[in-house]
N, C-alpha and C positions, 0 to 999 in steps of 0.2 A: 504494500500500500504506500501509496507518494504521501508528501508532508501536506497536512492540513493544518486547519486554523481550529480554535477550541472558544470556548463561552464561557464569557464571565456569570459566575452562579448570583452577583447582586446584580448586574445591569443589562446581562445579556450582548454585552458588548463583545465583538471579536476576539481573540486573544489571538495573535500571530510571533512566528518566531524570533526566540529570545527577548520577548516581552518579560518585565518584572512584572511576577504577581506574587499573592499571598497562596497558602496552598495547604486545606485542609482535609482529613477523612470524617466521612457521615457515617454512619450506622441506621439502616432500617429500623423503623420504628416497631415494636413488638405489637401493636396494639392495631386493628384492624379497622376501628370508628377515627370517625373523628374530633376532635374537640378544638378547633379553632384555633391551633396555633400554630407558630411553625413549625413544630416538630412531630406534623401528624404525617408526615410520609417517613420525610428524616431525621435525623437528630444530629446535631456536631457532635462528632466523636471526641475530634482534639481541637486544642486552639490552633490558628494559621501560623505558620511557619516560612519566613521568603524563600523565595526559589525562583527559577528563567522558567520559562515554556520552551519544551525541546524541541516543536515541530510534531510532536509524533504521538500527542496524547496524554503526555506525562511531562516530567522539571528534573531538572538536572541544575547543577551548583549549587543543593539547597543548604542553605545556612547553617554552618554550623554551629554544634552548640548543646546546651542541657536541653533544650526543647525537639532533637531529635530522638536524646537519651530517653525523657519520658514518654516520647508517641511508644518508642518499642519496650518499655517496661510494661505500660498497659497491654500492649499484646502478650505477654509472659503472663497477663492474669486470664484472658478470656477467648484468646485466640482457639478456632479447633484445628490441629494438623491435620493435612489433606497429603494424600502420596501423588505420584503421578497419575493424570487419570486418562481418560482414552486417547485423545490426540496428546502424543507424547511433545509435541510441538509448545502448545500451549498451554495447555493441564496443566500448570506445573504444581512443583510438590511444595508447599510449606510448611513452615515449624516453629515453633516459639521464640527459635533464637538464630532464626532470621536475619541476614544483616540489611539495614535499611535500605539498601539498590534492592535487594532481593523481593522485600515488601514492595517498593514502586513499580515493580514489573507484575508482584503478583495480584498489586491492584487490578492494573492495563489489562489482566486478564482474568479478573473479574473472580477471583480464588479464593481470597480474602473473607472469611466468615470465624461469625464469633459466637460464644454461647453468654446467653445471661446468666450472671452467679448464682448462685442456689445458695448462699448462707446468707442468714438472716442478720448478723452483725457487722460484718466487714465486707466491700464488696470485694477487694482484695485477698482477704485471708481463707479462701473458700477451702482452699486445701484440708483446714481441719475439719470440714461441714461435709463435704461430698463424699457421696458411697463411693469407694474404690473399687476398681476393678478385681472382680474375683478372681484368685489363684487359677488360673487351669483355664480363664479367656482369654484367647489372643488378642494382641491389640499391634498398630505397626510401629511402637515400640521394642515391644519383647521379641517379635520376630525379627525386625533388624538387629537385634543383639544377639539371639543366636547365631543367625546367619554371617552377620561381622564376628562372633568368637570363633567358629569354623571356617576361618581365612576367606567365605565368599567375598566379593566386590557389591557395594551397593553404590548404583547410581539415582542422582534427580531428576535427572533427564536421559528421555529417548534420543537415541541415532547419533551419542554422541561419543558414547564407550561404552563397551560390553560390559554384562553384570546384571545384578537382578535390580528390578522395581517392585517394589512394594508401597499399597494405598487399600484403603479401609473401604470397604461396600457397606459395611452397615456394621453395627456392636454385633462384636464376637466372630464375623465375616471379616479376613483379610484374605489378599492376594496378593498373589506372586508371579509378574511375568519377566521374564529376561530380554533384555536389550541387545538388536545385534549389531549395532553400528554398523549395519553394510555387511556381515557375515553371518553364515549358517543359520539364515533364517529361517529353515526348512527346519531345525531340530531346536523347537522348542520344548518337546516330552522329553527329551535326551536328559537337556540341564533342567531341565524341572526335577525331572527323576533324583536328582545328585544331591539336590535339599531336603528332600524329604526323611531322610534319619535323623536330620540336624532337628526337625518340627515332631517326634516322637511323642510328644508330651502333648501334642491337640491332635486333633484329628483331621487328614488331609485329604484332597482328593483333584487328579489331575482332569481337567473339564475343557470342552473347545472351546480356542479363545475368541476373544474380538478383535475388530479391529487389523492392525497388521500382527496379529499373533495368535498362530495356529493352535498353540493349546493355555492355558490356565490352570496356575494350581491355587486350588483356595483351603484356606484354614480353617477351623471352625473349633469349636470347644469338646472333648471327646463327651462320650453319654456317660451320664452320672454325676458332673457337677453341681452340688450341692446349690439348691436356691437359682439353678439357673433359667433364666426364662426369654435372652434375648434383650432386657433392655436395662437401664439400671434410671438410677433417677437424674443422675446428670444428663446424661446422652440424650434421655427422649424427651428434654428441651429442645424446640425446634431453635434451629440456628437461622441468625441475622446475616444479612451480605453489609459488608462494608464497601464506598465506594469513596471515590475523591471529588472533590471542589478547587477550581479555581477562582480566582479575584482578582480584576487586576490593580495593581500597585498604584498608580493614577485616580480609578476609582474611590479606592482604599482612603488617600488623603483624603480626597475633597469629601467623602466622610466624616472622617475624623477631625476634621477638619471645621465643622459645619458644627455652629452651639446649638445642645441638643433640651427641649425642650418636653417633657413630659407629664409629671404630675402636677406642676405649678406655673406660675408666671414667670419663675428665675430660669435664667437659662444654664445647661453645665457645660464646660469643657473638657475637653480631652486633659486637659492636665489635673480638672479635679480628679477623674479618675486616674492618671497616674499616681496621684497625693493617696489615693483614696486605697490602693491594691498596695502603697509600700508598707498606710500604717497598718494595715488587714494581717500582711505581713512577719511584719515586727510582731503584731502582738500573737499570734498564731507561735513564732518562735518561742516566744515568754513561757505560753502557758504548756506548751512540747515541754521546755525546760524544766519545768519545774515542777507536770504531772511527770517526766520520768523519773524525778527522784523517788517520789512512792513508790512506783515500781522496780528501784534497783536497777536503773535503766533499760527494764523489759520491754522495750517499745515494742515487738514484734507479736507477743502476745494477743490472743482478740479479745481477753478481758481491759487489755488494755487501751485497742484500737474503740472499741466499743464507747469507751470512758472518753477519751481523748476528741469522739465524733461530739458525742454530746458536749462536751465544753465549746466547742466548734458553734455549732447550733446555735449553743445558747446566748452567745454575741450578737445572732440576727435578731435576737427579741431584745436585746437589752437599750436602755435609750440613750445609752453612750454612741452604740453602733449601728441603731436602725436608720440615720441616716446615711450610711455609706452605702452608697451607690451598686458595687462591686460584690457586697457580701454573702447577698441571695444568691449569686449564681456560681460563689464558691463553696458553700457549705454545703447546700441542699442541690436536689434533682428532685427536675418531675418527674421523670422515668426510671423506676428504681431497678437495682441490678442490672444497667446497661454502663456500660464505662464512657462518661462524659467527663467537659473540663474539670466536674469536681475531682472525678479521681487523681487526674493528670494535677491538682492542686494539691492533694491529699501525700500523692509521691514526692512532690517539691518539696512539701513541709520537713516532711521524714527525713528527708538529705541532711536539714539541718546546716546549712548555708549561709555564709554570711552575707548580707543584703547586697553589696557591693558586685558578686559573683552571680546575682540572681535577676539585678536590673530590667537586661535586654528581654529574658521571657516573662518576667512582672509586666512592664509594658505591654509585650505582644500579646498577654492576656486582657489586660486591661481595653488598650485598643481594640480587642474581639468583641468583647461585653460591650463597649462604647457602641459600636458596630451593628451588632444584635439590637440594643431599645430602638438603634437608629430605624432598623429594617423593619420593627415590628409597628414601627407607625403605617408603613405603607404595604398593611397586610403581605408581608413576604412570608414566602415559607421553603425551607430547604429542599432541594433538589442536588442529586449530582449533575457535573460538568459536563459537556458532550460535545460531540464534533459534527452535530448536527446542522443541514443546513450546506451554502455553497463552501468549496474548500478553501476560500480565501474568504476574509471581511469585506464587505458591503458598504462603508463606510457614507457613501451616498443615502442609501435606503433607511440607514440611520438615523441620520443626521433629517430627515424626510417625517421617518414614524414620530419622532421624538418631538419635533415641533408639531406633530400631530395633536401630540399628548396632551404638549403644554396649551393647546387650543382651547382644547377637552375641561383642563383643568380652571384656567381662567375664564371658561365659560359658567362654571357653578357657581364661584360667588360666593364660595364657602370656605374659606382657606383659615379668616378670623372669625366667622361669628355665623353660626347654623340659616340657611336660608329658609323663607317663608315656597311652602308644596301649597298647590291647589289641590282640589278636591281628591285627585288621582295620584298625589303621591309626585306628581312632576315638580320641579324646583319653576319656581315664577322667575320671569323674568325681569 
């Protein structure tokens, strides 16, 4: 495919090559009604992060920084690992520890899905909440462990070196096909045959395969495993698709830019909210500080994360800090157990950082929430990014629609002060 041009997720404006934009992931929203906001399709996963537009769907030179650090720490809490799957081209395979190229490509191919936490305290600490996988089910963990202890080669991808792939079909269903870079791809039973002592412990069975691969060996759990029925309570959470957003950089300011006006006659700026996230900040450090000492500096405990949420919290009711601007959309969510900015604030805290090291992504947080009231006035609601549309910008047709708009909008008469409707509901003239 030739290089196209991509959309901007606030303005729908073109984005073309090695343009600056801002560059964040959504998350499908779990929830199938809607309740009027923007977060009834999708939801900001992370906050934006700078980056170029590469031409080709994706960003390249993004910024480095702790605000890379935390997008891939949250995926280590909720990410599902996927192996290769039928086009060994694209399918590619993911994992928790992932390096961030690897995540932007496996967005571009649309592979990216996450599960919501299942524990009721921490959305991070699930590990001590969730039923674990029973002794004696495979999963494409344990099987590439055997298989890597018995000297096989395990690849990520097809047609690129020999070796086996392995990817999940469902709980307790794994598979096993081999790759043949261009060789004996007529004996797939051959090497299939050659794993199957190494997988003694489940139960196997060599199957025809799909695709470009004439047989499949799949795994299964042998008969007898205690309590087993196929699903556990983690797994048969349906899983969310994550996808990306761009903005462009130009937009972004004149944003941020703009005094934002919402529940009163004062208007704020961008720099009260920067004021507003350093001292949110600060004091969030404080009270980290000084609830670890009770615990012996057990931070990591969920008696303690637990504890530590609620003092969080209880800053947004208190009337030192129910005017800050920034606080609601640090503490709380309205979608629970899906990983939003709060989490990604939540890991910040933890690092335990001093202010000076933490500036640039306090900002870019700050600037996102600015961002967001800004958007929510002109009923927006999240969408991913796309390359929909002609392969180059329009910039004519734009510039055309948009004083269209502004027609539209100076015709209502309503920008300060509610206009008088006739009988029907139409705005008088």
């Amino acid at each position: 495919m030739g290089s196209f041009s991509y959309t901007c997720a606030l303005s729908g404006l073109p984005i073309e090559t090695g343009d600056k934009v801002r560059y964040l992931l959504l998350t499908q929203s779990p929830y199938e009604y809607s309740i009027g906001t923007m977060n009834d399709a999708w939801l900001a996963r992370t906050f934006p992060i700078k980056a170029y537009y590469n031409d080709y769907g994706s960003v390249e030179d993004v910024e480095e920084g702790i605000g890379k650090d935390l997008w891939m720490e949250g995926f280590k809490i909720d990410l599902v690992s996927v192996g290769l799957g039928e086009n060994t081209c694209h399918d590619i395979s993911t994992s928790k520890n992932m390096s961030f190229d690897d995540m932007l490509e496996a967005i571009v191919e649309h592979r990216i899905k996450v599960k919501r936490t299942v524990d009721f305290y921490d959305h991070y600490d699930k590990r001590e909440f969730r039923t674990k996988t029973r002794i004696g089910v495979p999963t494409m963990q344990r099987v590439r462990k055997l298989l890597k202890h018995n000297g096989f080669n395990i690849v990520n991808r097809g047609f690129e070196e020999e070796g086996y792939i392995i990817d999940k079909l469902k709980y307790g269903k794994i598979r096993v096909r081999f790759s043949f870079a261009g060789k004996n791809w007529h004996k797939d039973e051959k090497f299939l045959k050659l794993v199957q002592p190494c997988l003694k412990e489940y139960s196997t069975v060599i199957v025809a395969g799909q695709g470009s691969n004439i047989a499949d060996l799949l795994v299964y759990p042998k008969p007898g495993i205690k309590d087993w029925n196929g699903v556990n309570s983690f797994s048969a959470k349906p899983t969310l698709k994550v996808d990306h957003a761009m903005i462009r950089e130009d937009v972004w300011q004149e944003i941020i830019n703009t005094p934002l006006n919402i529940y009163s006659d004062k208007s704020i700026t961008i720099q009260d909210y920067y004021s507003a996230i350093t001292k949110i900040y600060t004091k969030c450090q404080e009270i980290l500080s000084e609830h670890s000492k009770q615990y012996k500096g057990d931070i990591n405990s969920s008696t303690f994360k637990l504890s530590i949420q609620y003092k969080f919290q209880s800053l947004a009711y208190s009337k030192e800090w129910e005017s800050n601007p920034v606080i609601f959309w640090l503490v709380q969510t309205g979608t629970p157990y899906v990983i939003t900015i709060v989490e990604h604030w939540k890991l910040l805290i933890y690092k335990g950082l001093p202010l000076d090291e933490v500036m640039p992504v306090l900002y870019e947080m700050a600037e996102f929430i600015y961002v967001m009231n800004y958007m929510m006035l002109l009923r927006f609601y999240w969408m991913p990014s796309n390359g929909c549309g002609p392969q180059n910008g329009m910039w004519n047709n734009h510039k055309q629609f948009l004083e269209s708009l502004l027609r539209v909008v100076k015709a209502q008469r309503h920008c300060d002060s509610e206009p008088k409707r006739d009988s029907k509901g139409r705005f008088c003239k």
